[in-house]
Each structure stands twice: as structure tokens, then as C-alpha cells.
C-alpha positions in Angstrom: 86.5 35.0 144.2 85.8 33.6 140.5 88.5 32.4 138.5 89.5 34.3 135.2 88.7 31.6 133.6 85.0 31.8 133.8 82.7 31.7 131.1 80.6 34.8 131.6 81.2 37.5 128.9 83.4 40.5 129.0 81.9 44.3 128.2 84.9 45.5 126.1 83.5 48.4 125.5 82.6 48.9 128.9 86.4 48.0 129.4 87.9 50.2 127.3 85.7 53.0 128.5 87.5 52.7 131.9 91.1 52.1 130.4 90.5 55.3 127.8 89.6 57.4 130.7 92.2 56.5 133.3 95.2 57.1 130.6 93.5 59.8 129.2 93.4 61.1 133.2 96.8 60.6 133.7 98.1 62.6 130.3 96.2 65.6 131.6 97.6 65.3 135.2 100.8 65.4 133.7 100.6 68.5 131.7 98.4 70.4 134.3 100.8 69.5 137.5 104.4 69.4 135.5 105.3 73.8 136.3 103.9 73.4 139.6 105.2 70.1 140.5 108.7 72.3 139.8 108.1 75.1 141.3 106.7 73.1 144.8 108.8 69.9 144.6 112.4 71.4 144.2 112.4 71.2 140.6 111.0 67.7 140.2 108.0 68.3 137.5 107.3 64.5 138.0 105.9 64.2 141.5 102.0 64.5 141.1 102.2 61.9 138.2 104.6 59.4 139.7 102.5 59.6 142.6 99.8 59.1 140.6 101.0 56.1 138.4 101.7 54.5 141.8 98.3 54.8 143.0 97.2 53.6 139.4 98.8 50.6 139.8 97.3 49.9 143.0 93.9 51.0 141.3 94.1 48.3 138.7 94.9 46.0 141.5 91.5 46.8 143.6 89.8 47.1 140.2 90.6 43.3 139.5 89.8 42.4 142.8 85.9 43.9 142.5 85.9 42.7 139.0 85.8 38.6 140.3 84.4 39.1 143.7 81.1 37.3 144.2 78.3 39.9 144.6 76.1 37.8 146.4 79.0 37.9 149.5 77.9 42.4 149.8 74.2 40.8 150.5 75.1 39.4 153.8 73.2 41.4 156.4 76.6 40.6 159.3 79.0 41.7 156.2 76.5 45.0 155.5 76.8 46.0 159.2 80.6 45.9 159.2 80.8 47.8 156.3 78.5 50.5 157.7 80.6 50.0 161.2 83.8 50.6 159.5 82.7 53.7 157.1 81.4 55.0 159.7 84.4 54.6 162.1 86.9 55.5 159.2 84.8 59.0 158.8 85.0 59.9 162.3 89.0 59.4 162.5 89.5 62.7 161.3 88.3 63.8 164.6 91.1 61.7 166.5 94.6 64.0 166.8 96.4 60.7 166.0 95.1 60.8 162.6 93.7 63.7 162.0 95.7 65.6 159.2 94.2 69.3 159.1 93.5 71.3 155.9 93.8 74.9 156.2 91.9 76.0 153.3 89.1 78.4 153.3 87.6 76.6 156.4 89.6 74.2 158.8 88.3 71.1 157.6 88.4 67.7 159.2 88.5 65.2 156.4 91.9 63.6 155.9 93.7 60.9 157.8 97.1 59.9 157.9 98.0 56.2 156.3 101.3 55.0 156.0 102.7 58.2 155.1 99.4 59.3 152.5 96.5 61.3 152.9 93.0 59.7 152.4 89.9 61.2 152.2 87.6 58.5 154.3 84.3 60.7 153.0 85.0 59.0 149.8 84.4 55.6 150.6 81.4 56.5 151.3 80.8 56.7 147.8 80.9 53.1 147.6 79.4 51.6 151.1 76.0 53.5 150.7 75.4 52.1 147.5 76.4 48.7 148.5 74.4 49.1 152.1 71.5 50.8 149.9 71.1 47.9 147.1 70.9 44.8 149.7 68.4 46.8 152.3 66.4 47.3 149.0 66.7 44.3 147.0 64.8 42.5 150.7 61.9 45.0 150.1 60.8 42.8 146.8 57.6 43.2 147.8 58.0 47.2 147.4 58.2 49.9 149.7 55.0 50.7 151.5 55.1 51.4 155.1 57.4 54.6 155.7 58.8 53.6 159.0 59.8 49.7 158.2 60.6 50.6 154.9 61.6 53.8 154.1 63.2 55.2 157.7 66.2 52.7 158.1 68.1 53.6 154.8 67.1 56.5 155.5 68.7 57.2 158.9 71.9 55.1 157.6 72.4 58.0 154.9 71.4 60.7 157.5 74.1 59.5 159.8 76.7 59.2 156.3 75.5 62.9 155.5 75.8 64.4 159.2 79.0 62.8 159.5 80.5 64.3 156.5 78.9 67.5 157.9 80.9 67.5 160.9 83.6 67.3 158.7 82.9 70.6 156.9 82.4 68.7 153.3 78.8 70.2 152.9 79.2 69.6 148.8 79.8 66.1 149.0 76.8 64.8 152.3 74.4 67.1 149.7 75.9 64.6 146.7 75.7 61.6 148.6 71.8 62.3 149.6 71.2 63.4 146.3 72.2 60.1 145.2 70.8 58.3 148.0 67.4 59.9 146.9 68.2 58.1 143.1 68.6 54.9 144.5 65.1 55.3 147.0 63.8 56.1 143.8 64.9 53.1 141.8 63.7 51.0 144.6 60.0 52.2 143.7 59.5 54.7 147.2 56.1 55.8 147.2 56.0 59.3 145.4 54.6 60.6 148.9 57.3 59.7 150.7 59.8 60.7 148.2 58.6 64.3 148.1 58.6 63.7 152.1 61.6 63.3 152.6 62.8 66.1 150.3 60.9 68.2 152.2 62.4 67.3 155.6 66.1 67.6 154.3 65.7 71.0 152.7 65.3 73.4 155.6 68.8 71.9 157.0 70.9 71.9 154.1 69.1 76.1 153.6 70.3 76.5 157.1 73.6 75.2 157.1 74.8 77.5 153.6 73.5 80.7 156.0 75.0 79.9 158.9 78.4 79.5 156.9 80.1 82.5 155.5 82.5 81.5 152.8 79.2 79.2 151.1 77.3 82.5 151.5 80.3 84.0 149.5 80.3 81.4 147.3 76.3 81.2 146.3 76.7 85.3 146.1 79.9 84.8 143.4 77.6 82.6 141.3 75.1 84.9 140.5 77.5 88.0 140.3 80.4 87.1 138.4 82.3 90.4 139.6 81.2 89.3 143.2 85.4 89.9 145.0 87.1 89.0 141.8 90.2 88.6 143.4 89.1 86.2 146.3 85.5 84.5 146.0 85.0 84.5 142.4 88.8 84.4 140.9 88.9 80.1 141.2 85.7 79.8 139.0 86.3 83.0 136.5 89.7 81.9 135.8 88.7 78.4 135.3 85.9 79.7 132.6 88.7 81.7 130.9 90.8 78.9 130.5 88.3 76.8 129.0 87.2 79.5 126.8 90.9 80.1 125.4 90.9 76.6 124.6 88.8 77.0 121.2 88.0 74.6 118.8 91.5 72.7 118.4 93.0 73.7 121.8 96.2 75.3 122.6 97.7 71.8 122.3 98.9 69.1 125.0 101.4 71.2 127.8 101.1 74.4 125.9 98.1 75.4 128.3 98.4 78.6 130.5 95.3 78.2 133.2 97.6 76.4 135.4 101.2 78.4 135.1 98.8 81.8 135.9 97.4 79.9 138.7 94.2 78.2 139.0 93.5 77.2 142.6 93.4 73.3 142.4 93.7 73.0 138.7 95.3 69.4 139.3 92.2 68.4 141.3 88.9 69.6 141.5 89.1 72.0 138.7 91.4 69.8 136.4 88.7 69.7 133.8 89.6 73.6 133.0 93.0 72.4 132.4 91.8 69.8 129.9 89.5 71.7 127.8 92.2 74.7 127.7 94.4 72.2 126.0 92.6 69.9 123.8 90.0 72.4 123.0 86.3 71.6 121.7 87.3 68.3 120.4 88.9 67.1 123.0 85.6 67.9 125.5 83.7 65.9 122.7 85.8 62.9 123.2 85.7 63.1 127.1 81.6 63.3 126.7 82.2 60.0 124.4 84.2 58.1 126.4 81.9 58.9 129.9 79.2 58.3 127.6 79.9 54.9 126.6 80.4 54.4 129.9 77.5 55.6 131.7 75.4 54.1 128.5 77.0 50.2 128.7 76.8 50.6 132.5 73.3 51.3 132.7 72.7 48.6 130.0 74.4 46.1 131.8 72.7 47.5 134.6 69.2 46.6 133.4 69.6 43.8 132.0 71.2 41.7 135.1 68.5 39.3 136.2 69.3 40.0 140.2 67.5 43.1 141.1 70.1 43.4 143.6 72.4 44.1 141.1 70.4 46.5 139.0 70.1 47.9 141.8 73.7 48.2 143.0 74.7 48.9 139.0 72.4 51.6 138.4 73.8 53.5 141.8 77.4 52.9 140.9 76.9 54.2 137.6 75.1 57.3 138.7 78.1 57.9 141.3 80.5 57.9 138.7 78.7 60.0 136.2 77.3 62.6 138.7 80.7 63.7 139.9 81.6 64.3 136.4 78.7 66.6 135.7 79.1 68.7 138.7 82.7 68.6 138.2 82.8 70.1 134.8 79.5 72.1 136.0 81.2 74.2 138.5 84.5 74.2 136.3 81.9 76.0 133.8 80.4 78.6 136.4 77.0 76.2 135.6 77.0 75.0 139.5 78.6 77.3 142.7 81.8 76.2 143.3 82.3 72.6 145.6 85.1 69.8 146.6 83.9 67.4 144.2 86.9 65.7 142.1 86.6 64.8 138.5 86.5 61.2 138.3 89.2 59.1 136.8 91.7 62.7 136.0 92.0 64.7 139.8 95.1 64.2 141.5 95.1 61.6 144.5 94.5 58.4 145.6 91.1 58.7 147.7 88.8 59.4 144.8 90.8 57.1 142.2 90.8 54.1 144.5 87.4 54.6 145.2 86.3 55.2 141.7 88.4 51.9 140.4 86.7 49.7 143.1 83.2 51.0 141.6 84.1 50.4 138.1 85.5 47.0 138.8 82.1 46.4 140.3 80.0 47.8 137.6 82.6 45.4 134.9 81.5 42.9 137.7 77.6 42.8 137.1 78.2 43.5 133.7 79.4 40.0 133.0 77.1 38.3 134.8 73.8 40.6 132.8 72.2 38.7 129.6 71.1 40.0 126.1 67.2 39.6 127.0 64.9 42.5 127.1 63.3 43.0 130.7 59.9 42.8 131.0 57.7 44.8 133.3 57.2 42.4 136.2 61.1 41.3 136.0 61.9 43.5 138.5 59.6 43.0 141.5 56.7 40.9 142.1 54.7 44.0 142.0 54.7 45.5 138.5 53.8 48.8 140.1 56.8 49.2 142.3 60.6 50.0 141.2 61.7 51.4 138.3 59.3 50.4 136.1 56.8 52.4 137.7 54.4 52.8 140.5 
């Protein structure tokens, strides 16, 4: 690891991006989990943001960690297969009664294990291997991506075997994000427009089949196009989330004087948070969370492009995207714009999974960000092939 004494610049706005939107976070966890937190917790309205301030702290910590690690180390083809060997063996644990720690929710779903006394979600580190795995496989396939089967089929069985596993685990919503943004990263890497389109083609037929053959996302696809579809079961989560964010205004109904989450919002502290949020601090406050994630998603992808290691435009660009894609389909659902899936809201949903996760990612964005130079890119910077990558094909 690099000393913090090294030379390279610091992305303050980049910084204070992250530190804005983690404290912002944790004010609306407060409000939103305070009357439930009392009425679950024997009266203590403090639990969900203790427990989150604890895993905050240990948040910084990884943050820290990813922002002084030497990127070149995730290269390593031996260090690549461990980290796919142990994603992949920390997604299957869920499936071992020792660990396993079932949800009953709508379906019973295998995705938790037990640590130390804590929950964690192993599907989301995942969110960090695959673009890790997926930037070094690419950044050795300078000379661009030609030959479907040497180039194309080995990242793309690695993300078929991420995907299936989360399948298994009943997280269909988040194996249809992680391909989605698998696909981004194939694209950055300058596939061949034929094999892109391929490859959307073989996927689609199994992710059509898997909604029909499940009756609750059949439920939940129907409640999106008719609003009125069971108010009371399939469509109550989303239309009182809308509601909420509609009573919110222009000004909001002011910090803890919301009422989405007292008349009961299933998982307002988690995946529908964002209702919460807008309810409370109104118009002006969803203008200063679009600010804040944009100055983030904007310096990332600067910083991004302008590092002189492809693998790290690479890996940046993918981290980025991560990060800003759960947002969007956060606060999409949240809005009735998208059906209704498990995807948290970075940076503000309660628990430690997707914050630790989402820490270690923005440490290694801050990472490549101090290592990127001021210099405008030219077209054959980033392969040897000016008509592969991003710049083109």
C-alpha cells in the first residue's frame, strides 16, 4: 500500500461528493427508521442508525484501505482467480444450513449469511469482483476483441456463472443488474457490435422465462402497468411510495416531520428509502441529491478517462456506472418509472452489505483518480487499435 504521503493529487470534489452523500445518507436513515426503530426495538428509536454509524465507521476504514492500495496488485491473473474462487464460494453459502439465514419475504430467498452475529448479503460483492475480474481480462485483450470464443466467451461465462448463482438465490433484480452492467463494461472494451447484439440475444429468452415461470414478478410486472393492479398487496409498496414523494412538494414536509414511513411503507429504510427522502426535503432536496451523485458520477468518469492505464479506465468507468446505476433504478422504482426490485439506494439504505461494498468502490474510484492526469486523450490512447474500445469501432 502507498503512503499518505504521496505526491499524486487528491479529487476534492470527488471527495466531498462521497462524504456529502454518506452524512446526508445517514440524516435520512435517521428520520425514516426513528418510529419504527421504537415500535420494533423496545422503544429504542436509535438502533438502525447506531447500527449504521458502526458500519460507517468500518466503511471509512475499507474506504481508506482501497483509496492507497496499488491497483496494479487486482491485475494478477493468481489474485483474479481467488477473487472469482471466493465470490463465488461466499455466494453459494447461503445454500449451507450453517450459514444460511432465510428471509421470508414474498419468496423464500437464499441470500444472507450469518457473520459474527450480522447479516451480509454476499450477492453484493459481486458488485465489486466482476468489475475488478472484468477490467484485468480486458485490459490483456489490447489488441481488441475479435474472436468470440478466445475473447468474448470467458468473461462471458464468468458473469453467466455470477448471474446464475444469484439466480439460485432468488435475487432475479440484481443477476439482471449485474449483466446489464457486465454488458457496459463488454462494451467499453470495444466487443464487436455483432457479438454485442449476440449475446443480448442469447440472454433474453432466459431472463423472459424466468419472470413467467415466477408468480409474484408476474404480479409485480402486471402492478406496473395497472396502478390499481391488488392495491392492497402487489401495488400498495410502490403507490404509497409515489404518494409520499408527491406530498413532499417543493420545500418538503421538513426533516422527521415525514409520514410515508409512520403509515407504513414496506422497506422505507432500505430499498425504498429514497421516498422517505424526497417526502421530507421536497423538490429541493431531490435537486441536491441529483447534484451531489452528479458531481460524482461526472469527476468519476473524468478521472476515469483521463488515467493513462486502460486498465484503470477500464475498472473506473465500471465502478462508476455500479454506483450510479443503483441509484437510478432505485429512485426509478421508488417513482413507479421501473417494476418494483431489491436494489438498495447507494450510500442512504439501511445495512452493512451494500455500504461496505459501495465504500470499497468509491475508495477505488478516489484511488485511480489520483493517479489520472489533466491531458486530453487522444484517439489511439486507449488501444493500439483506434478502432476498438471506447473510442469506437
Amino acid at each position: 500500500m502507498e503512503l499518505p504521503g504521496s505526491t499524486r493529487k487528491w479529487d476534492h470534489l470527488l471527495i466531498a461528493s462521497i462524504l456529502l452523500l454518506v452524512g446526508l445518507g445517514l440524516v435520512t436513515l435517521y428520520s425514516t427508521t426513528y418510529a419504527f426503530a421504537q415500535r420494533t426495538r423496545g422503544g429504542d428509536g436509535t438502533f438502525f442508525f447506531n447500527r449504521q454509524i458502526g458500519y460507517i465507521c468500518l466503511g471509512i476504514i475499507i474506504f481508506i484501505a482501497a483509496v492507497f492500495i496499488k491497483l496494479e496488485w487486482f491485475k494478477n491473473r493468481k489474485l483474479m482467480f481467488a477473487l472469482v474462487l471466493l465470490t463465488t464460494v461466499s455466494c453459494l453459502l447461503p445454500f449451507v444450513p450453517f450459514f444460511d439465514i432465510r428471509q421470508q419475504t414474498e419468496v423464500n430467498s437464499a441470500r444472507w449469511i450469518g457473520v459474527f452475529g450480522r447479516t451480509f448479503q454476499p450477492s453484493e460483492l459481486m458488485k465489486l469482483a466482476l468489475p475488478l475480474y472484468l477490467a484485468g481480462i480486458f485490459d490483456r485483450k489490447k489488441d481488441g476483441m475479435n474472436n468470440f470464443f478466445n475473447d468474448v466467451l470467458p468473461p462471458a461465462l464468468i458473469t453467466s456463472l455470477f448471474a446464475g448463482i444469484v439466480l439460485l438465490q432468488n435475487n432475479f433484480s440484481t443477476a439482471v443488474f449485474l449483466v446489464l452492467n457486465a454488458l457496459f463494461m463488454f462494451f467499453l472494451a470495444g466487443i464487436k457490435f455483432r457479438h454485442f447484439f449476440c449475446i443480448i440475444i442469447m440472454i433474453s429468452p432466459f431472463a423472459v422465462i424466468h419472470v413467467l415461470n415466477s408468480e409474484y414478478r408476474i404480479k409485480r410486472i402486471l402492478s406496473y402497468f395497472i396502478t390499481d393492479y391488488e392495491p392492497l398487496r402487489a401495488s400498495f409498496q410502490v403507490n404509497s411510495s409515489m404518494a409520499a414523494i408527491n406530498s413532499g412538494g417543493f420545500w418538503g414536509r421538513g426533516i422527521g416531520q415525514g409520514t410515508g414511513k409512520i403509515a407504513g411503507i414496506p422497506e422505507i429504510h432500505s430499498d425504498f428509502i429514497f421516498a422517505s427522502y424526497a417526502e421530507e426535503l421536497g423538490f429541493l432536496g431531490v435537486i441536491l441529491f441529483c447534484v451531489l451523485f452528479g458531481v460524482f458520477a461526472f469527476r468519476g468518469y473524468l478521472a476515469s478517462m483521463r488515467n493513462e492505464s486502460s486498465y484503470n479506465r477500464l475498472l473506473g468507468c465500471g465502478l462508476v456506472t455500479m454506483i450510479i446505476s443503483q441509484a437510478f433504478v432505485n429512485i426509478a422504482v421508488a417513482s413507479g418509472a421501473l417494476p418494483t426490485t431489491g436494489i438498495p439506494l447507494p450510500f442512504f439504505s439501511a445495512g452493512g452489505s451494500s455500504l461496505l461494498i459501495t465504500m470499497a468502490m468509491a475508495g477505488l474510484i478516489v484511488n485511480i483518480s489520483r493517479s489520472s492526469r489533466p491531458h486530453k486523450l487522444s484517439r489511439d490512447d486507449y488501444y493500439e487499435n483506434p478502432a476498438e474500445g471506447i473510442y469506437g469501432r
